[in-house]
C-alpha positions as CSV (number, residue, x, y, z in Angstrom):
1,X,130.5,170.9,32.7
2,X,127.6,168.9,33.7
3,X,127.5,164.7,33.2
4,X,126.3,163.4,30.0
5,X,123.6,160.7,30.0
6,X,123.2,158.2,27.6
7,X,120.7,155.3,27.8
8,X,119.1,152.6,25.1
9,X,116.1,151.1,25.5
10,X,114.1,148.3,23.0
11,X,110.7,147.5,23.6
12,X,108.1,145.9,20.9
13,X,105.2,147.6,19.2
14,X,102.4,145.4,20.5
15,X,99.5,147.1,18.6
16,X,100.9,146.4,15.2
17,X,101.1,142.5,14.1
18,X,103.5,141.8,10.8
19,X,102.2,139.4,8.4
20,X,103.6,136.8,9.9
21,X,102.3,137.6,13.3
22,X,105.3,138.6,14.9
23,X,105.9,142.4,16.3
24,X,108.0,144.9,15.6
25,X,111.2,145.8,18.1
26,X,112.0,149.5,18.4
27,X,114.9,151.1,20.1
28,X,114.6,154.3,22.0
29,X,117.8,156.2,22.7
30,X,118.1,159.1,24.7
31,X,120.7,161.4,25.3
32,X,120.7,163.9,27.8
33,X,116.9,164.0,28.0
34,X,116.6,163.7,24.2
35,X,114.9,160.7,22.8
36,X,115.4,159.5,19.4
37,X,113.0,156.4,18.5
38,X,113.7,153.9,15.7
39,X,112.6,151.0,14.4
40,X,115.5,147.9,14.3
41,X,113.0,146.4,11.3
42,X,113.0,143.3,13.1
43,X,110.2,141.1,14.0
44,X,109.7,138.6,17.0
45,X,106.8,136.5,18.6
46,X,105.9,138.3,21.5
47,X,106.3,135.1,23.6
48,X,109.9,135.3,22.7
49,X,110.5,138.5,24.2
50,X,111.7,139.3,27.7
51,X,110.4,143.2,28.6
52,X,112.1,143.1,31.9
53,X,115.5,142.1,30.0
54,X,114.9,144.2,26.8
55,X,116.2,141.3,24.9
56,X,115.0,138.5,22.7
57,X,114.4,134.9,24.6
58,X,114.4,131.8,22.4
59,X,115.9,130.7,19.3
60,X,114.5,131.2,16.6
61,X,116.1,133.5,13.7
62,X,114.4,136.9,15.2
63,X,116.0,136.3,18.4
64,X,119.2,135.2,17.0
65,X,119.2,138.0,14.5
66,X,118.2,140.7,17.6
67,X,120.9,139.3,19.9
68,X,123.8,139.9,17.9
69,X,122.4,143.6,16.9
70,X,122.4,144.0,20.2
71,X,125.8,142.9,21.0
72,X,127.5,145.5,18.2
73,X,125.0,148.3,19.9
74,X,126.3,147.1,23.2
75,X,130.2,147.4,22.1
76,X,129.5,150.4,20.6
77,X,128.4,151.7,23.9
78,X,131.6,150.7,25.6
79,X,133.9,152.2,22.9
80,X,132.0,155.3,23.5
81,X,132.5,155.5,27.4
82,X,136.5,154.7,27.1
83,X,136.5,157.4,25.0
84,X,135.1,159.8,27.7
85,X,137.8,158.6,30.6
Protein backbone atom coordinates (compact mmCIF):
# COMPACT_ATOMS: atom_id res chain seq x y z
CA UNK A 1 0.00 0.00 0.00
CA UNK A 2 1.44 3.18 -1.02
CA UNK A 3 1.93 6.34 1.76
CA UNK A 4 -0.85 8.67 2.31
CA UNK A 5 -0.16 12.41 2.08
CA UNK A 6 -1.94 14.87 3.86
CA UNK A 7 -1.05 18.63 3.90
CA UNK A 8 -3.03 22.07 4.89
CA UNK A 9 -2.19 25.12 3.56
CA UNK A 10 -4.00 28.95 4.42
CA UNK A 11 -3.17 31.67 2.31
CA UNK A 12 -5.42 35.11 1.86
CA UNK A 13 -7.41 36.14 -1.04
CA UNK A 14 -5.66 39.34 -1.89
CA UNK A 15 -7.87 40.44 -4.87
CA UNK A 16 -10.99 40.58 -2.83
CA UNK A 17 -11.14 43.49 0.04
CA UNK A 18 -14.15 42.93 2.79
CA UNK A 19 -15.95 45.95 3.77
CA UNK A 20 -13.91 46.63 6.30
CA UNK A 21 -10.77 46.35 4.32
CA UNK A 22 -9.45 43.29 5.63
CA UNK A 23 -9.06 39.90 3.27
CA UNK A 24 -10.30 36.86 3.32
CA UNK A 25 -8.12 33.52 4.64
CA UNK A 26 -8.67 30.34 2.78
CA UNK A 27 -7.49 26.90 3.58
CA UNK A 28 -6.41 24.52 0.93
CA UNK A 29 -6.16 20.83 1.91
CA UNK A 30 -4.92 18.22 -0.06
CA UNK A 31 -4.84 14.71 0.23
CA UNK A 32 -3.02 12.48 -1.86
CA UNK A 33 -2.83 14.97 -4.67
CA UNK A 34 -6.48 16.06 -4.20
CA UNK A 35 -7.14 19.54 -3.17
CA UNK A 36 -10.16 20.71 -1.54
CA UNK A 37 -10.28 24.75 -1.10
CA UNK A 38 -12.42 26.57 1.54
CA UNK A 39 -12.98 29.55 2.82
CA UNK A 40 -12.35 29.83 6.99
CA UNK A 41 -14.87 33.16 6.65
CA UNK A 42 -12.41 35.00 8.47
CA UNK A 43 -10.99 38.33 7.65
CA UNK A 44 -7.50 39.89 8.54
CA UNK A 45 -5.36 43.06 7.54
CA UNK A 46 -2.94 41.90 5.23
CA UNK A 47 -0.23 43.49 7.33
CA UNK A 48 -1.16 41.07 9.94
CA UNK A 49 -0.47 38.13 8.08
CA UNK A 50 2.78 36.14 7.82
CA UNK A 51 2.70 34.11 4.18
CA UNK A 52 5.93 32.39 4.90
CA UNK A 53 4.32 31.14 8.35
CA UNK A 54 0.74 30.64 7.10
CA UNK A 55 -0.50 32.20 10.24
CA UNK A 56 -1.96 35.37 11.59
CA UNK A 57 0.80 37.98 13.23
CA UNK A 58 -0.62 40.59 15.66
CA UNK A 59 -3.34 40.93 17.92
CA UNK A 60 -6.14 42.00 16.98
CA UNK A 61 -9.47 39.80 17.07
CA UNK A 62 -8.82 38.28 13.34
CA UNK A 63 -5.60 37.03 14.38
CA UNK A 64 -6.70 35.83 17.70
CA UNK A 65 -9.78 34.29 16.22
CA UNK A 66 -7.39 32.54 13.27
CA UNK A 67 -4.90 31.26 15.80
CA UNK A 68 -6.98 29.23 17.90
CA UNK A 69 -8.80 27.75 14.50
CA UNK A 70 -5.73 26.83 13.76
CA UNK A 71 -4.72 25.19 16.86
CA UNK A 72 -8.01 22.71 16.83
CA UNK A 73 -7.05 22.09 12.83
CA UNK A 74 -3.57 21.50 14.07
CA UNK A 75 -4.75 18.80 16.97
CA UNK A 76 -6.93 17.37 14.66
CA UNK A 77 -4.01 16.59 12.50
CA UNK A 78 -2.13 14.83 15.23
CA UNK A 79 -5.09 12.72 16.34
CA UNK A 80 -5.28 11.69 12.80
CA UNK A 81 -1.51 10.52 12.40
CA UNK A 82 -1.65 8.47 15.94
CA UNK A 83 -4.34 6.88 14.50
CA UNK A 84 -2.28 5.60 11.50
CA UNK A 85 0.76 4.17 13.75
Amino acid sequence: MGRDTFKILFYLRKSKLLKDGKVLILMRITINGKRWDSSLQLGIDVNNWASNKEKAIGNDEGSDTFEGSFAMIEAANEIRKMGKK
